[in-house]
N, C-alpha and C positions, 0 to 999 in steps of 0.2 A: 969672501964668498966668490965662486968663480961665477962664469954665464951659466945663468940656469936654464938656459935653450929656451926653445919657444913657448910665448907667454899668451894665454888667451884661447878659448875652445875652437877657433876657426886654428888656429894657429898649431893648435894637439891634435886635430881632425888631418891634418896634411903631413904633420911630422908621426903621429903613432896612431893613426887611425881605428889600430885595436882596443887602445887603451879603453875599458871602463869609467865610462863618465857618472852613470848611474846606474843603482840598481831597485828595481823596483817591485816588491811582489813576487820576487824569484827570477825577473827579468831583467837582463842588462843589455845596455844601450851604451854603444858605444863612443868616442868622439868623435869618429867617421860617422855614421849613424845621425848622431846628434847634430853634428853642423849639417848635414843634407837634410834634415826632415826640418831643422829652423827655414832653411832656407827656402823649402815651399811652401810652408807657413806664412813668410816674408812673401814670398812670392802670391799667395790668395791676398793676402793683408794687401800688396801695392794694387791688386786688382779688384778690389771695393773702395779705392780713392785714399788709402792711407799713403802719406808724403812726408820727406824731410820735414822736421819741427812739430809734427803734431803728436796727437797723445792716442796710445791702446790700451783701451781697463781692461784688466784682466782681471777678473774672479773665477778660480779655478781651485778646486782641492790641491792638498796636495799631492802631486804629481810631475811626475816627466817632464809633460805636456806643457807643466806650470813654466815651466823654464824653456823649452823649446819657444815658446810663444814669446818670451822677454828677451834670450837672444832674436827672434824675428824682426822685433819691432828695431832694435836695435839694427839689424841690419841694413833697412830704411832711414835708418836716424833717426827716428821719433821717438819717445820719450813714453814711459810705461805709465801708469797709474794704478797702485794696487788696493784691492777693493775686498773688504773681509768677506768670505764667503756666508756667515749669520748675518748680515743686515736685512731689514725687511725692504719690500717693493719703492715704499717712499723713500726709505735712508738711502738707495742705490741710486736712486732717480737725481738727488738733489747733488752726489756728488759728479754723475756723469754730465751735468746740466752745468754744475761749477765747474768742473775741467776744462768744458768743451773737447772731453775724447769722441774719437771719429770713430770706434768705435767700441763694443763690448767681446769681449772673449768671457762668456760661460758655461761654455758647454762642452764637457770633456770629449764627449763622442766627434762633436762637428770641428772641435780641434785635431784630435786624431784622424779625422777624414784629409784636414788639409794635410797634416804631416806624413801621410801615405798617397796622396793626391797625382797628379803629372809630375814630370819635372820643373823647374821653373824654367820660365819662357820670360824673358824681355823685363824683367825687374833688374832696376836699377840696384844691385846690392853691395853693398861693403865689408869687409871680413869682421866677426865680432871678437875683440879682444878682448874688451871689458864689457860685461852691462851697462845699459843704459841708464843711469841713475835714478831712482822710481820715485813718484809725487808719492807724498804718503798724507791719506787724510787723518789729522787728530784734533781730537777735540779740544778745546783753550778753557778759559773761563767767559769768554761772551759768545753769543752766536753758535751759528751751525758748526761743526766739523772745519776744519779750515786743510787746505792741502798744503803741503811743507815741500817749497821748490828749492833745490838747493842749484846753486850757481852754476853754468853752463861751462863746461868744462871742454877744452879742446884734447886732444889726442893723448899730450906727454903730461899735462896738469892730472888726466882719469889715469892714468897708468902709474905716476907718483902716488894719487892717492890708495890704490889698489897696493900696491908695492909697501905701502907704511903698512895695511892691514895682514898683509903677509907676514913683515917682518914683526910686526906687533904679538902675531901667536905663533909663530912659528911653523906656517903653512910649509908640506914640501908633495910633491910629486907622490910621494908613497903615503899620504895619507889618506884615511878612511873617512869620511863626515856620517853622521847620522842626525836626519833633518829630525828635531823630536818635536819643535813647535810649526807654528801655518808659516805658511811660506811667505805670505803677503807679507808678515813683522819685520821690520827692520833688522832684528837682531837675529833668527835663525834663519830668514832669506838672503842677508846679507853674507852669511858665510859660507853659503852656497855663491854668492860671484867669487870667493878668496878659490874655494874647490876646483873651478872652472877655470881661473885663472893660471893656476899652478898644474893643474891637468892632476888633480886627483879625484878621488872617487865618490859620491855621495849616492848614502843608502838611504831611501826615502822612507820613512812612518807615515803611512797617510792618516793615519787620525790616532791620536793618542792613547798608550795602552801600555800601563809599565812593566806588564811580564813578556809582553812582546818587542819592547825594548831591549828588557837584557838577553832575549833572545837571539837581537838583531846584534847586538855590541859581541855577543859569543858567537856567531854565527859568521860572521862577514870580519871579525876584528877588526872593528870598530878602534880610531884612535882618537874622535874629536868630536864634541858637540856643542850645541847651545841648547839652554834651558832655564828651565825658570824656575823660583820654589816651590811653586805647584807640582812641579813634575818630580821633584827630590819626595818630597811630603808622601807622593802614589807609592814610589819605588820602595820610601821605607815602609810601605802599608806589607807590603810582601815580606813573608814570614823569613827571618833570616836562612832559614835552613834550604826555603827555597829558592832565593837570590842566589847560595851558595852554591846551586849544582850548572849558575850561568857563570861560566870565566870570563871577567871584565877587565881582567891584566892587560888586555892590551889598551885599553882606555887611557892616553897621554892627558889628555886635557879637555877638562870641560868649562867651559865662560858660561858663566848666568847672570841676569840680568831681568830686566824691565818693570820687575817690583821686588820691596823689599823683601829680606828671606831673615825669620825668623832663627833670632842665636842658638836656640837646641837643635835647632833642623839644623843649618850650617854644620854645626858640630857633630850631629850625627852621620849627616852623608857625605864628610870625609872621613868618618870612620868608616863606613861602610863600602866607601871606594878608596880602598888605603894606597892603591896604584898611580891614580888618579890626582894631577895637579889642580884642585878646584878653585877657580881664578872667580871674582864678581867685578862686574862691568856696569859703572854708573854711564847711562845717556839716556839719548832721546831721540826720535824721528828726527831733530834738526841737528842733530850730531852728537859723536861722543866726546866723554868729559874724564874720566877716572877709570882705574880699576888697580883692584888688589890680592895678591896671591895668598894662596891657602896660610903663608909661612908667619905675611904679615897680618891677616885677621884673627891669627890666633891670638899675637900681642898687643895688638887691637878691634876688639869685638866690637861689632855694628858699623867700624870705618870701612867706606868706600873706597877707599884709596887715595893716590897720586895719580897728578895728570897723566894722559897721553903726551910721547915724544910731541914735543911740538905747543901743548893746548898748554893755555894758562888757566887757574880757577881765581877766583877773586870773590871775594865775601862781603860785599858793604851794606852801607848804613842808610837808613832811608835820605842822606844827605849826598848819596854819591861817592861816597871817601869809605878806604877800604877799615873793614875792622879790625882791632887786635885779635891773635891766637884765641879762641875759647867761645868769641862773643859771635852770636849768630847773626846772622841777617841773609839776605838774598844773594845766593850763591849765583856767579855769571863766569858763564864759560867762552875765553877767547880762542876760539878755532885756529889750527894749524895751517901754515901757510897763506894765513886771512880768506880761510874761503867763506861764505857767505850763503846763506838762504833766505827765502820772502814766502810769505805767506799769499796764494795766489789771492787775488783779489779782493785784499785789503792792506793795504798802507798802513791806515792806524796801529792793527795788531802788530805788523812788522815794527814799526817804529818802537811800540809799546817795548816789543822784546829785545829791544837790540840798544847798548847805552856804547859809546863808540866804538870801539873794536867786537865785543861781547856781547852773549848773547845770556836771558834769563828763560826756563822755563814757568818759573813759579818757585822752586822750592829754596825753604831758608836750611842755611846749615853754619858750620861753620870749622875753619881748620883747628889745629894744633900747632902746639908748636915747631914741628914737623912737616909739616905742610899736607898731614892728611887728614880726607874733608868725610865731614860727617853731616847727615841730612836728618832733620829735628822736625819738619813740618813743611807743609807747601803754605804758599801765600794764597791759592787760590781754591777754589772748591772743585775743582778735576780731581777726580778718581780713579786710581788704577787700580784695576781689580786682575789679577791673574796676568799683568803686562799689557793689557787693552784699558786707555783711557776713555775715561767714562764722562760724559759731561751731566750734572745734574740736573740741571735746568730744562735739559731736554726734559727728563723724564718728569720734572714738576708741569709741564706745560701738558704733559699727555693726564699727567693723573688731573688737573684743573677740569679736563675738559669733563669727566666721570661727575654726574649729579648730583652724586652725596657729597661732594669736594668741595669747601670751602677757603681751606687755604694748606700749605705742604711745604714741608724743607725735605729736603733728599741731600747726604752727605754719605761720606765713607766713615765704617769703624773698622777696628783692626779684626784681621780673618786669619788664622795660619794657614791656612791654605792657601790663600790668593792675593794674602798682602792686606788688602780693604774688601768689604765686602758694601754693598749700598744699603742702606736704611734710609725708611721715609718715616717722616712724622706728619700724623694727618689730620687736620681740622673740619669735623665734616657736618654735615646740618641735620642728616639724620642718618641713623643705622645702616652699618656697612661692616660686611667680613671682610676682613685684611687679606685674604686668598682672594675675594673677589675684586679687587685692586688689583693686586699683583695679575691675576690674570687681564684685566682691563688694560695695563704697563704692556702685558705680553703681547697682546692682539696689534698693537700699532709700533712698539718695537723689537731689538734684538733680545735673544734672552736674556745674555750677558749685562744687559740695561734694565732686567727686573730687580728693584730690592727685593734682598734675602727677608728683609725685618719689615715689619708694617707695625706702627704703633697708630694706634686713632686715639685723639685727646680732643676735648670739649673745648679748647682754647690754646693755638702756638703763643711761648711767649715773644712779645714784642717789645721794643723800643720807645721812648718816646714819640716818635717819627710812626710809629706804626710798622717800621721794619721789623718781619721774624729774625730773631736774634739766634739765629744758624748758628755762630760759631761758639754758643754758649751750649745749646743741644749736641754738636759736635764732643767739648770739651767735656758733656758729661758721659758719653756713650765711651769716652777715649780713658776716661779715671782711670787711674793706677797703673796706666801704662808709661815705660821707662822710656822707650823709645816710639816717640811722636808716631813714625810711621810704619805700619802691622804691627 
């Protein structure tokens, strides 16, 4: 490969200024454009007390703006925090309280104001080549939300690891992105930095809409996305004949990820996008682990693949020692180049997920003889429902507080649509509609955090000990499924 010229949106802002960095709503923004309105952004941000090392929440749709504000912060050197735009007043509250961000970006108007603002004056700013690597809060099995800080990276460490993601999908110059999930998710915000870096184009979808997708991919030719099975699932909802009059031929590649994607759906929408190399990407907020092309899940169905250059997987035994090919246990992923992340303000957890070089989120799987890994079940009770993890506990603590509540398990069951879907089982003292639960769930949190199912029963079963025996309710709501998870 020869020198691919300048790398990084400050860097395309000075070398090809015209170039199309975004397009949005019929409007494009260019990388001239984009590096000047980041940099008064930067410039309001340093003039409300933001400084090297601290942190900017942004919760903003998706949009432009979304990114103009994340190169900003970056330009200051401070460090992002992305904050889903459905949480309610208290879930926001508690993470900008854990971060200690200096401050919040919510407001698409009063970010637009700064990006069309003066020029900047007397900020300290630095050219943005990479983004600033962003806190991402997700939920564990204990506790609140926790934020996922991944290891502070100097200049040629972020530029290596931006350069593996490049070469990983084969980013170049002339490609097309189309953003189809929130921007804040690890996996379709993140390919928005590879876009930015390479100086190609991203078409934004501000809220999801699968005829307005294949509109966008015929429209702008479109060559790249990410997505999830939810978003395959809407696409094939559309009548073939009408999918048919959107040309998707130019669609090179699309990576999905963040929940399982069930085997007829896989199978159908690489029928349906026969152009289209459809890749799936096993990871998580605190890094990636696997993935596998369309060529090898057909010869093996439900596998995730092989490592990333670099990443090792390891499958052991509750003894620490790895297992034979076939026998499952707790899949731990060792990160390329040893990089490292900490869960902010808590040791325990950190310690918890990390066994000496690797790292566990929870789920058990295990390889082949081949070395590619398949995922059978999680060790912990997080739920990922549509690629947003879901913590249960929160939601049994909301529904406790509701007067006919006596006692609750909340778990995931398989959903085609979303991978898992949450159900509560509810023990309650007197008469209660299962909608007026769900709506009680609603009033204190995201929607995304109401169970779909309300069961109310006269008695959870328990344990000796008096523990509800969750993973026995689990395993019966889960029967007759082949594969553990969706």
């Amino acid at each position: 490969m020869g020198d691919p010229g300048p790398l990084g949106p400050s860097a395309h802002a000075r070398a090809n200024p015209d170039r199309p960095a975004f397009v949005e709503r019929g409007r494009t923004v260019t990388y001239g454009e984009f590096d000047a309105r980041s940099d008064r952004i930067a410039a309001a941000l340093a003039a409300r007390g933001v400084a090297p090392g601290e942190r900017v929440a942004i919760m903003l749709p998706n949009s432009v703006g979304f990114f103009e504000a994340w190169a900003a912060a970056t330009k200051l050197q401070a460090s992002v925090v992305l904050v889903n735009t459905h949480l309610k007043p208290d879930e926001v509250r508690y993470i900008l309280d854990d971060s200690g961000a200096k401050v919040l970006l919510d407001d698409p108007d009063a970010v637009e104001a700064m990006a069309t603002g003066a020029p900047p004056a007397g900020a300290d700013l630095v050219p943005c080549e990479v983004l600033a690597a962003p806190v991402f809060y997700t939920s564990g099995t204990t506790g609140r939300p926790k934020g996922v800080v991944h290891g502070a990276f100097d200049g040629d460490r972020a530029r290596l690891a931006q350069q593996g993601q490049v070469a990983l999908w084969g980013w170049t110059a002339d490609d097309v992105y189309l953003l189809s999930g929130p921007a804040y998710h690890a996996g379709p915000g993140g390919f928005v930095m590879s876009a930015l870096y390479v100086g190609a184009t991203t078409v934004v979808l501000p809220r999801w809409d699968a005829r307005e997708w294949l509109a966008l991919v015929d429209r702008h030719r479109v060559t790249l996305s990410f997505m999830t099975p939810a978003h395959f699932i809407r696409i094939l909802e559309v009548p073939p004949e009408e999918r048919a009059r959107h040309d998707t031929s130019s669609l090179r590649l699309v990576v999905h990820g963040a929940a399982p994607c069930p085997v007829e759906v896989k199978r159908r929408i690489i029928e349906a996008l026969p152009h289209t190399e459809i890749w799936e990407l096993y990871g998580a907020s605190e890094g990636g682990a696997t993935r596998i092309s369309p060529q090898e899940w057909l010869e093996r169905p439900g596998s995730v693949g092989l490592p990333w250059p670099g990443v090792e997987i390891r499958v052991l035994g509750d003894d620490g020692e790895p297992l034979p090919p076939g026998e499952p246990g707790l899949v731990y992923v060792r990160p390329a180049g040893g990089a490292r992340f900490h869960y902010h303000g808590d040791e325990a957890k950190t310690a918890q997920a990390w066994r000496d070089d690797a790292f566990t989120v929870g789920d058990i799987g295990y390889l082949d003889a081949d070395g590619y890994l398949y995922l059978t079940d999680r060790a912990s009770d997080m739920v990922i429902r549509g690629g947003v993890n879901v913590y249960p506990r929160e939601i049994e603590e909301v529904l406790y507080r509701h007067p006919a509540v006596v006692d609750c398990a909340v778990f995931g069951v398989p959903d085609e649509r979303y991978g898992e879907q949450l159900r509560a089982v509810v023990e309650v003292r007197s008469p209660v509609d299962p909608a007026a639960l769900q709506a009680h769930v609603r009033a204190h949190l995201a929607d995304f955090k109401v169970p779909a199912e309300v069961e109310i029963v006269d008695e959870l079963p328990r344990n000796p000990n008096g523990k509800v025996m969750k993973r026995w309710l689990r395993e019966r709501a889960w029967e007759g499924r082949d594969r553990r998870i969706g």
